[in-house]
C-alpha positions in Angstrom: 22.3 10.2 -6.0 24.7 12.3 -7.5 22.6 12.8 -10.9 19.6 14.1 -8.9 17.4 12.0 -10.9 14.2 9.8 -9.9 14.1 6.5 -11.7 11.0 5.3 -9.4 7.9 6.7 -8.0 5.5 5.6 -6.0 2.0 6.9 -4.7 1.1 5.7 -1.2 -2.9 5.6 -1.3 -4.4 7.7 1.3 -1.1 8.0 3.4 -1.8 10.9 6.1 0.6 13.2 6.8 1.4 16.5 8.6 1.7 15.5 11.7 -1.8 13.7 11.1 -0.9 10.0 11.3 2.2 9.9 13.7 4.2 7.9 16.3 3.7 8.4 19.5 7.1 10.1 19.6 5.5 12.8 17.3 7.7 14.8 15.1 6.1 14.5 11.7 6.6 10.5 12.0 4.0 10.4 9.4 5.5 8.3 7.0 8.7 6.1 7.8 10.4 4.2 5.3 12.4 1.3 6.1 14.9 -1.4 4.5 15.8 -5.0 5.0 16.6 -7.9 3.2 13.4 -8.2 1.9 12.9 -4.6 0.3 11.8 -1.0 0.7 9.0 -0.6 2.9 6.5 2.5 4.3 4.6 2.2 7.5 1.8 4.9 7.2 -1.5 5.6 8.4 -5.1 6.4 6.3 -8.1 7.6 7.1 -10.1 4.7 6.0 -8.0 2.7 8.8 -8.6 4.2 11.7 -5.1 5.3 12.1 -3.7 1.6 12.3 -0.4 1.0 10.1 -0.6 0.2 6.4 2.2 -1.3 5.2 3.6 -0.6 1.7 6.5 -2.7 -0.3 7.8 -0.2 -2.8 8.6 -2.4 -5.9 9.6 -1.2 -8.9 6.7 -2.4 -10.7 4.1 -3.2 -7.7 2.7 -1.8 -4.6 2.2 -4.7 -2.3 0.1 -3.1 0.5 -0.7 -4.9 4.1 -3.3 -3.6 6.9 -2.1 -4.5 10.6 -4.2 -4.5 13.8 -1.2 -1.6 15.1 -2.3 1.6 16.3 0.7 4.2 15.0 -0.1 6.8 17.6 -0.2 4.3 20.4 3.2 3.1 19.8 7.0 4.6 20.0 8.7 3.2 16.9 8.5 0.3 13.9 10.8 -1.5 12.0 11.4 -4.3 9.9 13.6 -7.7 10.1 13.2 -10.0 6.6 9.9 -8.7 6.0 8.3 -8.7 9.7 7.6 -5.5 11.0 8.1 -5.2 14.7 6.7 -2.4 17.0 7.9 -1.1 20.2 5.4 -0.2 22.7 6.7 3.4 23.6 9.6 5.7 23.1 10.1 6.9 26.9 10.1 4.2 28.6 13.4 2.8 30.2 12.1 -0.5 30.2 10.2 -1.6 27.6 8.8 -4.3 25.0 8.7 -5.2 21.1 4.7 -5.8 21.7 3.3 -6.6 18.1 4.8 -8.2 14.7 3.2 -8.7 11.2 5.2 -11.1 9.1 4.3 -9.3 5.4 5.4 -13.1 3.9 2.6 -15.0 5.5 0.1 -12.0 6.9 0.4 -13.4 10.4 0.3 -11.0 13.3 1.1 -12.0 17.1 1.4 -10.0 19.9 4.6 -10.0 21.7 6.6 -9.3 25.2 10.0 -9.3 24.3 12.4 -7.0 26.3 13.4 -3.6 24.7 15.8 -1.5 26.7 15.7 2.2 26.3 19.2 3.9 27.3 18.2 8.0 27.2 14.0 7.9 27.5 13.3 9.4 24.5 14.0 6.8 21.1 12.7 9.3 18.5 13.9 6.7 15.6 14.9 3.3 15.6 16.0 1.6 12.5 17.4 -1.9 11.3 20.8 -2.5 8.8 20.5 -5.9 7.2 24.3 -5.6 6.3 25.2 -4.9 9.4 22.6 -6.9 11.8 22.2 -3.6 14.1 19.6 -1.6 15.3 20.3 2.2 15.4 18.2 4.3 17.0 18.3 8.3 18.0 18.0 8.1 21.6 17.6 11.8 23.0 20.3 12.9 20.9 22.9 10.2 21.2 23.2 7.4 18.3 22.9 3.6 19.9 22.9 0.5 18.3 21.2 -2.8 19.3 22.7 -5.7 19.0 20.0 -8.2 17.6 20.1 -11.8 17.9 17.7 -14.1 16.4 16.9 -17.5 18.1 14.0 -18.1 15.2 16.0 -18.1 12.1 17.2 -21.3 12.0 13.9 -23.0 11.9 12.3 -20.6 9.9 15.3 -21.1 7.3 14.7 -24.5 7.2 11.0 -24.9 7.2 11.7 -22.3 4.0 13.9 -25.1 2.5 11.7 -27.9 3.6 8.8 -26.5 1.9 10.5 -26.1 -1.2 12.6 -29.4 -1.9 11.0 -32.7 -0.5 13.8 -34.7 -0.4 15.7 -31.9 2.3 12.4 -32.7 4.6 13.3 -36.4 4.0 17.0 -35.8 4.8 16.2 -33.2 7.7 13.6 -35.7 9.1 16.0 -38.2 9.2 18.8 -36.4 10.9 19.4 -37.3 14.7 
C-alpha cells in the first residue's frame, strides 16, 4: 500500500454501477468486495441478469464468475464464509433472516431462515473476518460485531477429507 502501486487488475464484465445495481440499503452499494478464506470476491449486478448477483473470484490469473437466483435490490446486505455467500433479507428490520446462500465450491443454492438480529435498524454494511471469525457491520453509525458459530463445519470438513483419502472414509466409517 505504501508504494501506491497496482500489481493486479481486474475487469468485472458488465458490472452496473452508479447507484444502478444496489442493495436495498442504497448508497452506491454497486459493487462490494469481500474476503474470506477462500479469496477475494465481488457481488455485482449486470444488465444481462436482470439485476440478480453475479459473483466474481478475483484471482490473479482467472476470473471465476457465478450467477445466483439473488435479487441485489431486494435484499439488505451479502457476505461470504469459505466461499458461500450468504444474504440477509433487509437492512431495517430488527428482526430478521440470512434468507439465501450460494456455495461458489459446489454451485448449490438453498434458501434459508436463519435468525439475524439487527441492533440500530439500519445495517448499511456487514462484513466477515476469517482471522478473526466476526461479523462487523455499520449499524446506523455504531460498529457491531457478530459472533458466528458454525454447527456445519465439522461435517463438511470431513466429507472434504473423506472425499479425498479413502482409507479416512474407512477409518471414519468405522468409528463409533
Amino acid at each position: 500500500m505504501t508504494a501506491k502501486k497496482v500489481s493486479v487488475s481486474a475487469t468485472l464484465p458488465d458490472a452496473l454501477f452508479q447507484d444502478a445495481g444496489k442493495y436495498a440499503v442504497g448508497a452506491y452499494t454497486d459493487i462490494d468486495l469481500a474476503v474470506d478464506e477462500q479469496g477475494l470476491w465481488a457481488m455485482y449486478t449486470t444488465r444481462k441478469n436482470d439485476g440478480f448477483i453475479v459473483i466474481s473470484r478475483l484471482d490473479t490469473d482467472t476470473l471465476r464468475v457465478w450467477t445466483t437466483n439473488a435479487k441485489k435490490s431486494q435484499i439488505g446486505n451479502a457476505l461470504f464464509i469459505c466461499g458461500v455467500m450468504h444474504t440477509i433479507g433487509s437492512h431495517t428490520e430488527f428482526l430478521d433472516r440470512v434468507n439465501y446462500s450460494f456455495d461458489t465450491r459446489s454451485g448449490a443454492e438453498s434458501y434459508e431462515s436463519i435468525p439475524f438480529s439487527i441492533k440500530y435498524a439500519l445495517l448499511s454494511q456487514l462484513t466477515y473476518n476469517a482471522r478473526e471469525r466476526l461479523l462487523f457491520g455499520w449499524d446506523a453509525g455504531h460498529m457491531i460485531t457478530y459472533s458466528a458459530t458454525f454447527k456445519h463445519i465439522l461435517s463438511v470438513l470431513v466429507t472434504s477429507l473423506i472425499a479425498k483419502d479413502a482409507d479416512l472414509f474407512e477409518k471414519v466409517r468405522n468409528m463409533k
